[in-house]
N, C-alpha and C positions, 0 to 999 in steps of 0.2 A: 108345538101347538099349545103347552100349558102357559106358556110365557104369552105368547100374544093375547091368549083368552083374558089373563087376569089383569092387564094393563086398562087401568082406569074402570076399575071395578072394585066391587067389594065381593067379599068372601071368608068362607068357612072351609077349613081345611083337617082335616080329622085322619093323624095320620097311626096306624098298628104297628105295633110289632117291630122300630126300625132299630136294630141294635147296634149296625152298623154306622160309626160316623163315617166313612166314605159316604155312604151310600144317602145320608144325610145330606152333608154337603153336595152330593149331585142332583137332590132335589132341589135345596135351598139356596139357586142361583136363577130357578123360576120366579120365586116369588118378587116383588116388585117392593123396594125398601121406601117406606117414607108415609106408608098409607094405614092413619094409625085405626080406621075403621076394619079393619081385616085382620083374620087371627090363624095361624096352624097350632093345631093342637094335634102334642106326641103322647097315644098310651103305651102304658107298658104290659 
C-alpha cells in the first residue's frame, strides 16, 4: 500500500530509531528512485 501511495508524488518521510539495516533495506524498496523532489529522513 506504501508503494502505490507514493508513485508520482512528492513526500516527506521522517523515519526514528531504524538501527537495523535489514530492516532499512525492507523499507527502502517502497520508495520510488528518480524523484529528486522527495526526501526520507533517518534520526537517530
Amino acid at each position: 500500500m506504501l508503494c502505490k501511495s507514493l508513485i508520482s508524488r512528492r513526500y516527506l518521510i521522517v523515519l526514528d530509531d531504524i538501527w537495523d539495516v535489514e530492516a532499512w533495506e525492507d523499507l527502502g524498496i517502497c520508495f520510488p528512485e528518480g524523484d529528486d523532489r522527495s526526501r526520507v529522513m533517518i534520526t537517530t
